[in-house]
C-alpha positions in Angstrom: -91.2 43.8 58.6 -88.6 46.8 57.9 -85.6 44.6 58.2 -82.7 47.5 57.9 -81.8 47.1 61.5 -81.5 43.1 61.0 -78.1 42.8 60.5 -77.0 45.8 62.2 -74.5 45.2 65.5 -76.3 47.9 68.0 -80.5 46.4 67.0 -79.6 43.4 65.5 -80.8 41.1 69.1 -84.0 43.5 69.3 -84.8 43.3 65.6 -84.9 39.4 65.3 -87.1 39.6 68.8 -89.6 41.7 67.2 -89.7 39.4 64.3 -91.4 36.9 65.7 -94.1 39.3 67.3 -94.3 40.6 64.4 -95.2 37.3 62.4 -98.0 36.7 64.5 -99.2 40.2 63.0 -99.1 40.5 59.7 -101.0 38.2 58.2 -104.2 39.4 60.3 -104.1 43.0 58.2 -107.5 41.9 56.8 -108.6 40.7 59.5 -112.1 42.1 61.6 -109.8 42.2 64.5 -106.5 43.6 63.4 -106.7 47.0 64.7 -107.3 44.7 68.6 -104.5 42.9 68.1 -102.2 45.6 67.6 -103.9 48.1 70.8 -103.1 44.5 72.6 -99.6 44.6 71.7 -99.4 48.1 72.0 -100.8 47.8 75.4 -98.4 44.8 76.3 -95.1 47.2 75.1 -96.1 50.2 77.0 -96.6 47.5 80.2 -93.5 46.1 80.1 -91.7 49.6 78.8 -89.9 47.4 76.4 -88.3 50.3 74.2 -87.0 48.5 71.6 -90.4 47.3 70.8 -91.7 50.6 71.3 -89.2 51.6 68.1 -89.7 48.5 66.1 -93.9 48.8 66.6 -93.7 52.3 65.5 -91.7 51.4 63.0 -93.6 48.9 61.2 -97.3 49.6 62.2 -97.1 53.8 62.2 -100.0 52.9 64.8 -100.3 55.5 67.6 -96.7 56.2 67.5 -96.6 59.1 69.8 -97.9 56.7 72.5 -94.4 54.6 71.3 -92.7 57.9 71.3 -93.5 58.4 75.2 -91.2 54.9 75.5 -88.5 56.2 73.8 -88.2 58.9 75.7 -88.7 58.0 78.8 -86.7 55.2 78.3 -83.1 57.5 77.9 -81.5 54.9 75.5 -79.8 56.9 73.1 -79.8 55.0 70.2 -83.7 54.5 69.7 -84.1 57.9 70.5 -82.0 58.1 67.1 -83.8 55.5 65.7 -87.2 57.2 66.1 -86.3 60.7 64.9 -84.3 59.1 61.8 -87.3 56.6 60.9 -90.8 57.6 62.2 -93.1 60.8 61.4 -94.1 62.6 63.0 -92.4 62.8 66.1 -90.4 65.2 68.3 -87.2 66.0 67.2 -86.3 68.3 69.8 -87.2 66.0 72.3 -85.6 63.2 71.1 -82.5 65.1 70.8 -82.1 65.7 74.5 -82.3 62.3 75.2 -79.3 61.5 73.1 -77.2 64.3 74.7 -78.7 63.3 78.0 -77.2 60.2 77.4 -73.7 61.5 76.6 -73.5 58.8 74.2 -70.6 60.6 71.7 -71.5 57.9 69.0 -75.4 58.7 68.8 -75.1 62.6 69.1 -73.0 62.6 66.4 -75.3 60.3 64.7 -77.9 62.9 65.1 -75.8 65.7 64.0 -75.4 64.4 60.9 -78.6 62.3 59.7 -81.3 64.3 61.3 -82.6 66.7 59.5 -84.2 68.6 62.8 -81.1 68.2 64.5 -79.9 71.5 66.6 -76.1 71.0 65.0 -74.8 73.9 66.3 -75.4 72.8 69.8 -74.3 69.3 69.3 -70.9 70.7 67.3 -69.8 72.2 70.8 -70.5 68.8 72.9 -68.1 67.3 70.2 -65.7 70.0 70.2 -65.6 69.4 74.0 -65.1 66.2 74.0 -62.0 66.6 72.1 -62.3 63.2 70.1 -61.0 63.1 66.6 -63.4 60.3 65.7 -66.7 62.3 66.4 -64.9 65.5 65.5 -63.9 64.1 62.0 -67.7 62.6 61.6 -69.0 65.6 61.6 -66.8 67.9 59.3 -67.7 64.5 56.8 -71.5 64.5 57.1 -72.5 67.9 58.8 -71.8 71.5 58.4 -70.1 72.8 60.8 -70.1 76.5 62.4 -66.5 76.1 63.8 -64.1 74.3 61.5 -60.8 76.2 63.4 -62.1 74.1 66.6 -63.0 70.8 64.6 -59.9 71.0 62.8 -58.1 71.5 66.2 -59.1 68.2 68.0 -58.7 66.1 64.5 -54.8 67.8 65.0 -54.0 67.2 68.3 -55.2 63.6 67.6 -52.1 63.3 65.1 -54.1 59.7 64.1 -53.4 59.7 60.3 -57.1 58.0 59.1 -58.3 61.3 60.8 -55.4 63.8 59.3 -55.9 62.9 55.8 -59.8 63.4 55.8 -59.2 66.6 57.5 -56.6 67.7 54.5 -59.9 67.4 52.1 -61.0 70.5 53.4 -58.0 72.4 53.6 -56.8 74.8 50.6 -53.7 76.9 52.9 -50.8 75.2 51.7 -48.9 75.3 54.4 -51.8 73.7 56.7 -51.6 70.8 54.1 -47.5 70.6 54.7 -48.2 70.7 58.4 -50.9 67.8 58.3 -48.7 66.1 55.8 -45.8 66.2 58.2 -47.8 64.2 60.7 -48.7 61.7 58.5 -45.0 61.0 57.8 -43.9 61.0 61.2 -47.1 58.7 61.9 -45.3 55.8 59.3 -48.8 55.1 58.0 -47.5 54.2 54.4 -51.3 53.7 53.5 -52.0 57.7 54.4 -48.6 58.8 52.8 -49.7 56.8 49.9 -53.1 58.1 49.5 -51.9 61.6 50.9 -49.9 61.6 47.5 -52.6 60.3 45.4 -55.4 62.4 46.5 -54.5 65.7 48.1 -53.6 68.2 44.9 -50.9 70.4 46.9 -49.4 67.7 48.6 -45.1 67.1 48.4 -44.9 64.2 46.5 -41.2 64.3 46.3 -41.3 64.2 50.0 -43.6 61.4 51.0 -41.9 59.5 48.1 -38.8 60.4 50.2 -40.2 58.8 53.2 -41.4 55.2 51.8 -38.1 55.2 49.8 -36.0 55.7 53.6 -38.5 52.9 55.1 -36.5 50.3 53.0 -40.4 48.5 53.1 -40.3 46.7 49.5 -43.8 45.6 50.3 -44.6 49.5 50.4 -42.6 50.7 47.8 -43.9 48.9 44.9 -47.3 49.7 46.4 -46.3 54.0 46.4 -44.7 53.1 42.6 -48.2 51.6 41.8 -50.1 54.0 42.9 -48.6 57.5 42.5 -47.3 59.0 39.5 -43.4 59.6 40.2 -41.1 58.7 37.2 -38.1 58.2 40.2 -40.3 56.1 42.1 -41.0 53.8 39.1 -37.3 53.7 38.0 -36.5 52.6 41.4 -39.0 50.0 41.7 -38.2 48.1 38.6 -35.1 47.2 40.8 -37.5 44.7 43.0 
């Protein structure tokens, strides 16, 4: 059994039901009968229109999976329509894809943006754009190319949420869009952002967001900064703790 989805939040209660179908299975692969018992199982998925057993069938057996397939798509459940494009062959991406979007399911067409290999990215880049969440936006400039990074960067801006900011300053080289996404980050008081801000962005104002965990009086996040970034003022200071 491909136990990858075991342990996983979204198919964990689906995986360990297929399990125990699945044990009555696979010790039968010798057996005169084996290719019965799985058109019986088969049969008993596409009767009930269980879709999660459709996926994990497919998965495991690679037995008529376009019969499986017809499930999953049918079904409009976004994330095994994920699940079967990411995992089985062949199948039909494009199809597959619709029923992700049709779902409007932000987390799963993102998903497919960036780990399918088929995936139409260009279309799915404007359903995230429209969205206008920083998460999803921020996801894909990380995993995916994107067509429109002046739109991408936008909603990751507006958000002003520093986790996002920083990320979005790896792919910036204008220095004064790094000052302007480093100004958010000090107005957020995220000492963990200014900190790695200072550590890992090359144009970034040390002095400054030294400046601003200095004027926090945060002793805690002080000797943390000191630690971490190179800045002979910050380690004089700190030795006074």
């Amino acid at each position: 059994m491909n136990s990858k989805h075991l342990f996983e939040r979204d198919y964990s209660q689906d995986s360990w039901r297929w399990s125990k179908i699945f044990e009555t299975i696979k010790d039968h692969k010798v057996s005169y009968d084996y290719d019965e018992k799985l058109e019986k199982i088969q049969e008993e998925i596409i009767e009930t229109k269980d879709v999660a057993l459709a996926y994990f069938f497919a998965c495991d057996f690679k037995y008529k999976t376009y019969r499986m397939q017809k499930i999953v798509l049918e079904s409009g459940v976004a994330k095994y329509a994920f699940a079967f494009a990411e995992n089985i062959t062949p199948c039909d991406t494009k199809a597959l894809q619709q029923v992700v979007i049709n779902s409007n399911n932000l987390k799963y067409i993102c998903k497919f943006a960036c780990c399918i290999a088929g995936a139409d990215r260009k279309k799915i880049e404007s359903l995230i754009i429209k969205a206008d969440v920083a998460k999803y936006a921020h996801l894909m400039l990380k995993h995916s190319e994107v067509a429109n990074f002046k739109k991408i960067k936008a909603v990751i801006l507006k958000s002003k949420r520093p986790k996002y900011l920083f990320e979005l300053a790896k792919h910036i080289k204008d220095v004064n869009e790094i000052k302007r996404i480093e100004t958010l980050i000090i107005k957020s008081k995220s000492y963990l952002y200014i900190r790695l801000f200072a550590q890992k962005i090359k144009s970034a104002n040390v002095k400054r967001l030294e400046k601003a965990v200095l004027a926090s009086g945060n002793v805690k996040e002080i000797k943390k900064f000191a630690r971490a970034v190179k800045s002979a003022r910050m380690k004089n200071f700190s030795v006074m703790f």
